[in-house]
C-alpha positions as CSV (number, residue, x, y, z in Angstrom):
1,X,111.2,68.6,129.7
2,X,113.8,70.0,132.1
3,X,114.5,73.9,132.7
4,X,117.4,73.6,131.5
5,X,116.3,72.5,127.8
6,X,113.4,74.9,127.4
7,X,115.9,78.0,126.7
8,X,117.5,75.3,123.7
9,X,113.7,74.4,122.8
10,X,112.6,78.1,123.0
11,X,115.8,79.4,120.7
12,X,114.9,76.7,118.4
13,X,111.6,78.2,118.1
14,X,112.1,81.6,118.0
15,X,114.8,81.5,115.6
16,X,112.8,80.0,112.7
17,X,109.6,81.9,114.0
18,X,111.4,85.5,113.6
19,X,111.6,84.5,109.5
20,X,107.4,84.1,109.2
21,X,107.2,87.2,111.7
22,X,109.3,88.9,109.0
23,X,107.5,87.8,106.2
24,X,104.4,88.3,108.1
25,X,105.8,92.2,108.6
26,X,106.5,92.7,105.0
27,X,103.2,91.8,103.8
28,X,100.9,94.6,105.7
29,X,103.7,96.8,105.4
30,X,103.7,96.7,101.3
31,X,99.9,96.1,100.7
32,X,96.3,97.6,101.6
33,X,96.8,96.4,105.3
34,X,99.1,98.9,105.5
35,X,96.9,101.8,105.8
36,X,95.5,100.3,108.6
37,X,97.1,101.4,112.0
38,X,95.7,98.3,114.0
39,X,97.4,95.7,111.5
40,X,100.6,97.5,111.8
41,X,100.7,98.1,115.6
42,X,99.6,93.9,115.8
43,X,102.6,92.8,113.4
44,X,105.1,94.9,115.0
45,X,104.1,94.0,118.1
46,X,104.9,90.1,117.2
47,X,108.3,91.2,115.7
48,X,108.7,92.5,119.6
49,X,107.9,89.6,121.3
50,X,110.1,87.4,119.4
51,X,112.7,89.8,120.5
52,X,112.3,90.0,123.5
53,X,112.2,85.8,123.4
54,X,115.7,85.9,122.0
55,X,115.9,87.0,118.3
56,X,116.8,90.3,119.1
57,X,118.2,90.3,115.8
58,X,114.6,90.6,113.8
59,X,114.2,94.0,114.9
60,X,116.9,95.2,112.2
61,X,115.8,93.5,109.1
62,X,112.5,94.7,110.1
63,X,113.3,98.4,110.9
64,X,114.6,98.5,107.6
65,X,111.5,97.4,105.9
66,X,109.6,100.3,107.8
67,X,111.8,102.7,106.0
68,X,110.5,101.4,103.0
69,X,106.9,101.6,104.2
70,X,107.8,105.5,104.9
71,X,109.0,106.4,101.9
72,X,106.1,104.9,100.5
73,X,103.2,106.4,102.2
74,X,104.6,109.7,103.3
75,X,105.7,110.7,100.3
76,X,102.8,111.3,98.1
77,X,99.2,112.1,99.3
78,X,100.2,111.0,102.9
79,X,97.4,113.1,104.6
80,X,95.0,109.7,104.0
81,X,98.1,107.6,105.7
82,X,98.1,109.8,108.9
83,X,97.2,107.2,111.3
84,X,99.2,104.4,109.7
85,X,102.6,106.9,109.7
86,X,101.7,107.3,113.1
87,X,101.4,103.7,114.3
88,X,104.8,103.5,112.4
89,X,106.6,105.7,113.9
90,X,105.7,103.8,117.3
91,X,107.0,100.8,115.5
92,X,110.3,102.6,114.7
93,X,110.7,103.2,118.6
94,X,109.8,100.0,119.7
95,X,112.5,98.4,117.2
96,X,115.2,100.7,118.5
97,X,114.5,99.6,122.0
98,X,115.1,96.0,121.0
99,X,119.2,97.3,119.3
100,X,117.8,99.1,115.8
101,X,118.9,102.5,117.1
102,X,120.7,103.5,113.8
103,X,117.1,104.0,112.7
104,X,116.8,107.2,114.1
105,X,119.6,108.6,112.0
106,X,117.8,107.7,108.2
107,X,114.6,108.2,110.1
108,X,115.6,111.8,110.5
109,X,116.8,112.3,106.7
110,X,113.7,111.3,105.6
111,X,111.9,113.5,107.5
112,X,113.8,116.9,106.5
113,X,113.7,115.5,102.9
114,X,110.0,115.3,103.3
115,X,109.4,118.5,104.9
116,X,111.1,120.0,102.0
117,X,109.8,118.1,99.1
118,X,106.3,117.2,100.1
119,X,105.4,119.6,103.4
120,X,102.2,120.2,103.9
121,X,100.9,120.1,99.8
122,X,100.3,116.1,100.4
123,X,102.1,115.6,97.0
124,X,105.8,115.9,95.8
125,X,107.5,119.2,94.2
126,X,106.4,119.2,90.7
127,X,103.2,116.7,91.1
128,X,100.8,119.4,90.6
129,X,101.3,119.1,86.4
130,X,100.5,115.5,86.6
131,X,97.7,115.9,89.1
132,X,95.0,115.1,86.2
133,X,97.2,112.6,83.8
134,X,95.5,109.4,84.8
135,X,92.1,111.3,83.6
136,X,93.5,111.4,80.1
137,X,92.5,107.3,80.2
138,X,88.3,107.3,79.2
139,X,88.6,109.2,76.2
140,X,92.1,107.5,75.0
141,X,90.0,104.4,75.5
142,X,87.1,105.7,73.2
143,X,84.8,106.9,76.7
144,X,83.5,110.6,77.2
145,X,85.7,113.0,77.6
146,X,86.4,114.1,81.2
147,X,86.5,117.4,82.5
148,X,89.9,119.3,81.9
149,X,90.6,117.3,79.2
150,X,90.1,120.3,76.6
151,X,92.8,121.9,78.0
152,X,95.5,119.1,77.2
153,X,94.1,118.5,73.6
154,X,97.3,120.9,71.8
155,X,99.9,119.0,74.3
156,X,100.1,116.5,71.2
157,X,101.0,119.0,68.5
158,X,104.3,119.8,71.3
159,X,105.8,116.1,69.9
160,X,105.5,117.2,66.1
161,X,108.1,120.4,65.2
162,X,106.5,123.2,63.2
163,X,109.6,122.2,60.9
164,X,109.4,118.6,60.7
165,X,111.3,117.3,57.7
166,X,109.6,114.1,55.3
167,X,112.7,111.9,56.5
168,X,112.0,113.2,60.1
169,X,108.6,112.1,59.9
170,X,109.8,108.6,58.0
171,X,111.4,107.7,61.0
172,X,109.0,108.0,63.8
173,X,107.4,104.6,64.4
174,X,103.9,104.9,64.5
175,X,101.6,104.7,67.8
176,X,101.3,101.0,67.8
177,X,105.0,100.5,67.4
178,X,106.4,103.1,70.1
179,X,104.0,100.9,72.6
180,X,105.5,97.6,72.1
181,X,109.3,99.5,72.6
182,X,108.0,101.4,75.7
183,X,110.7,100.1,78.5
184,X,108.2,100.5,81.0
185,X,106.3,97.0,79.6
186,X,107.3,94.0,81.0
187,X,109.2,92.1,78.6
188,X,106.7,89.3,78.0
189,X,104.2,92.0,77.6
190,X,106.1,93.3,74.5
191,X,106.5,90.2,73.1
192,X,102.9,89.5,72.5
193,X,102.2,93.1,71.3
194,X,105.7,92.4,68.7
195,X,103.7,89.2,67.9
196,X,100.1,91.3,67.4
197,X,101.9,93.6,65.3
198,X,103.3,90.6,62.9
199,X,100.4,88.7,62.8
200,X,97.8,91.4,62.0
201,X,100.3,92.5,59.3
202,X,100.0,88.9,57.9
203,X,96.1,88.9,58.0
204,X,95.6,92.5,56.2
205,X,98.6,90.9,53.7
206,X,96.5,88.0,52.9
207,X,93.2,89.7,52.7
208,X,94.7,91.8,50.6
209,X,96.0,89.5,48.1
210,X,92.4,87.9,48.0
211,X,90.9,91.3,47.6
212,X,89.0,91.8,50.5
213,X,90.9,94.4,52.0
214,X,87.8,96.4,53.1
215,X,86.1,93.4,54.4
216,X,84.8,92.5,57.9
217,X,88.3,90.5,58.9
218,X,90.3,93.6,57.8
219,X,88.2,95.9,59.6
220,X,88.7,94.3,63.0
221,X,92.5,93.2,62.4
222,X,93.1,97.3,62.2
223,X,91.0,98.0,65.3
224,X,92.9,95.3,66.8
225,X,96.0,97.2,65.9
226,X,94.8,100.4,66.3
227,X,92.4,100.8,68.4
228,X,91.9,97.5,71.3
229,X,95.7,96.6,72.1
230,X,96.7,100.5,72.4
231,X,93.6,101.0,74.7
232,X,94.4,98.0,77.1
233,X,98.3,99.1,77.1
234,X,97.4,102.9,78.2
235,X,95.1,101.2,80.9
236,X,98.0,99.2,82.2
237,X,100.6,102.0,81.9
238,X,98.3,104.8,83.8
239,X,98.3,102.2,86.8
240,X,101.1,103.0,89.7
241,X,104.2,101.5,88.6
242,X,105.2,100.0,92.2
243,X,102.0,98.4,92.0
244,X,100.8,97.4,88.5
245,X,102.4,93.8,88.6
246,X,102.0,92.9,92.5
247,X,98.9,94.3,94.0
248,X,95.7,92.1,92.9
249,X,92.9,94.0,91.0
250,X,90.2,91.3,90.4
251,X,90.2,87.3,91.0
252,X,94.1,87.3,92.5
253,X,94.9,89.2,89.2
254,X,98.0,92.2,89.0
255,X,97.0,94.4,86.3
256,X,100.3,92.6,84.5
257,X,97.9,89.8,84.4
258,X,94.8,91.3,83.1
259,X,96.8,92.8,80.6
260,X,98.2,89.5,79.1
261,X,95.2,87.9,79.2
262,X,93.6,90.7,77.4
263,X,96.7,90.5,74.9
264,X,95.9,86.7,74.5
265,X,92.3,87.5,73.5
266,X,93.4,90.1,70.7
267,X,95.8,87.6,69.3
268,X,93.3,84.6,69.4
269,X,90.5,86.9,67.2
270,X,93.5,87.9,64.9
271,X,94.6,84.0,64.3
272,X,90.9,83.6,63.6
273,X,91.2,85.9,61.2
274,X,94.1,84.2,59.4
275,X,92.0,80.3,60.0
276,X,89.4,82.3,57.9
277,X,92.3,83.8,55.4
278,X,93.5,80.4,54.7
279,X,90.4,78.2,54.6
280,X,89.0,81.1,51.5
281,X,92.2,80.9,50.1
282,X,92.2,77.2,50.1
283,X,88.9,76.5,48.6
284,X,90.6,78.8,46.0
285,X,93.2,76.2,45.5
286,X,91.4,73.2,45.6
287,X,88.8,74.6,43.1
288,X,91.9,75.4,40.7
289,X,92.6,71.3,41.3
290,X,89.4,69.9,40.3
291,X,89.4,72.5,37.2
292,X,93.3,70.9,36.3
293,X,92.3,67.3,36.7
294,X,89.1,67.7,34.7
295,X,91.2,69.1,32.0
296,X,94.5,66.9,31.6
297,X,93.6,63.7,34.0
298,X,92.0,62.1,31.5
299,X,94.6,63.3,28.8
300,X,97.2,61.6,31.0
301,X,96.0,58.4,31.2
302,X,95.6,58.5,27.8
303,X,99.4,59.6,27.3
304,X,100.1,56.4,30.0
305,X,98.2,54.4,27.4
């Protein structure tokens, strides 16, 4: 290869190369990497080099993702993110040294905005309310209650007015019901739970009709209802929102994932519960048949006759 074809061959390198660095950049910046200074100083430091070989172009698109890392790590609890805010901002200066200098400018915003909403309290204006929230979990779960938890037990009685009417009360959709409308679920995620309500509604109708409404099956299609599905839901919903459906919890799984494949379980032991429904309401039936063709079979062959 000539001299004068290696700058071609190297822009036809670097070019395509810049994308993976990119990608590359994005990934520690948005997961558990992230906190480490090392892994941030080592991608930034191959979104440099590519640069520097020609893509000088990378270093916006990727200045631009380190605003997002920011906002995300010094905004709430950032005192454990020190050294990884740090090793940012040296990221941030070597980017505007390759062109990104309008950095500095939303670099700056974000730094009065912090210093007035955040400071030196390691948690936003207004956080200190919600500091002990995600305790509330074990005990809505059926666990032991927690510490401080005795404190919050009256905040429920703040939903229900002193003066609640019978046609107010008519209208508000029981617990089970206001879960599957939360917004915050993913749409599949409400589907199922739309689909748990319907068919554990089926299964108490049918055992029911058979009279067996404080049987076994009954017993666990409430719990279901009541009890299991809200449980799981609440766990999902107390994990942090920017992370419940992409950050892996166990096996490659997003707590998204757990959650539908705990979903699929309670519907699964709720269709058993209909199998066993229908197969006692079938031998029902077919005992009703043999009793009808004792009685008139023979008096219909005889009619034939």
């Amino acid at each position: 290869m000539s001299l004068d074809v290696l700058p071609d061959a190297l822009a036809w390198i670097v070019h395509p190369a810049a994308a993976f660095a990119l990608i590359h950049w994005a990934g520690i910046l948005y997961s558990r990497r992230g906190r480490v200074p090392g892994d941030v100083l080592r991608a930034a430091g191959i979104i440099v080099l590519i640069g520097v070989l020609g893509a000088a172009w990378v270093a916006h698109p990727a200045a631009g993702m380190l605003l997002g890392f920011f906002g995300q790590r010094a905004f709430r609890r950032w005192r454990g993110h020190v050294p990884a805010l740090l090793a940012g901002l040296a990221a941030a200066a070597a980017f505007m040294a390759l062109g990104a200098t309008w950095l500095m400018f939303p670099l700056t915003v974000m730094a009065v905005i912090w210093a007035t909403t955040t400071g030196l309290t390691g948690r936003r204006v207004g956080e200190e309310g919600r500091e002990h929230r995600p305790a509330e979990l074990p005990q809505a779960a059926g666990g032991l209650p927690v510490a401080g938890m005795g404190e919050r037990e009256a905040v429920p009685v703040a939903f229900a007015p002193a003066a609640t009417t019978a046609a107010t009360r008519t209208a508000v959709p029981d617990a089970f019901t206001a879960l599957h409308l939360d917004d915050r679920l993913p749409g599949d995620i409400r589907a199922q739970l739309a689909a748990l309500d319907l068919r554990t509604a089926e299964a108490l109708t049918h055992l029911r009709a058979l009279g067996q409404e404080g049987s076994e099956g009954a017993y666990v299609a409430r719990t279901i209802r009541d009890e299991y599905a809200p449980a799981s839901v609440r766990a999902y919903l107390n994990l942090p929102r920017t992370r419940a459906d992409v950050t892996p919890i166990e096996d490659g799984k997003t707590g998204r994932d757990l959650l539908r494949e705990q979903l699929d379980l309670l519907l699964n032991a709720v269709q058993d519960i209909l199998d066993a429904t229908l197969h006692a309401g079938g031998q029902e039936l077919l005992t009703h048949q043999r009793f009808l063709r004792e009685k008139f079979g023979k008096k219909a062959r005889e009619l034939d006759v």
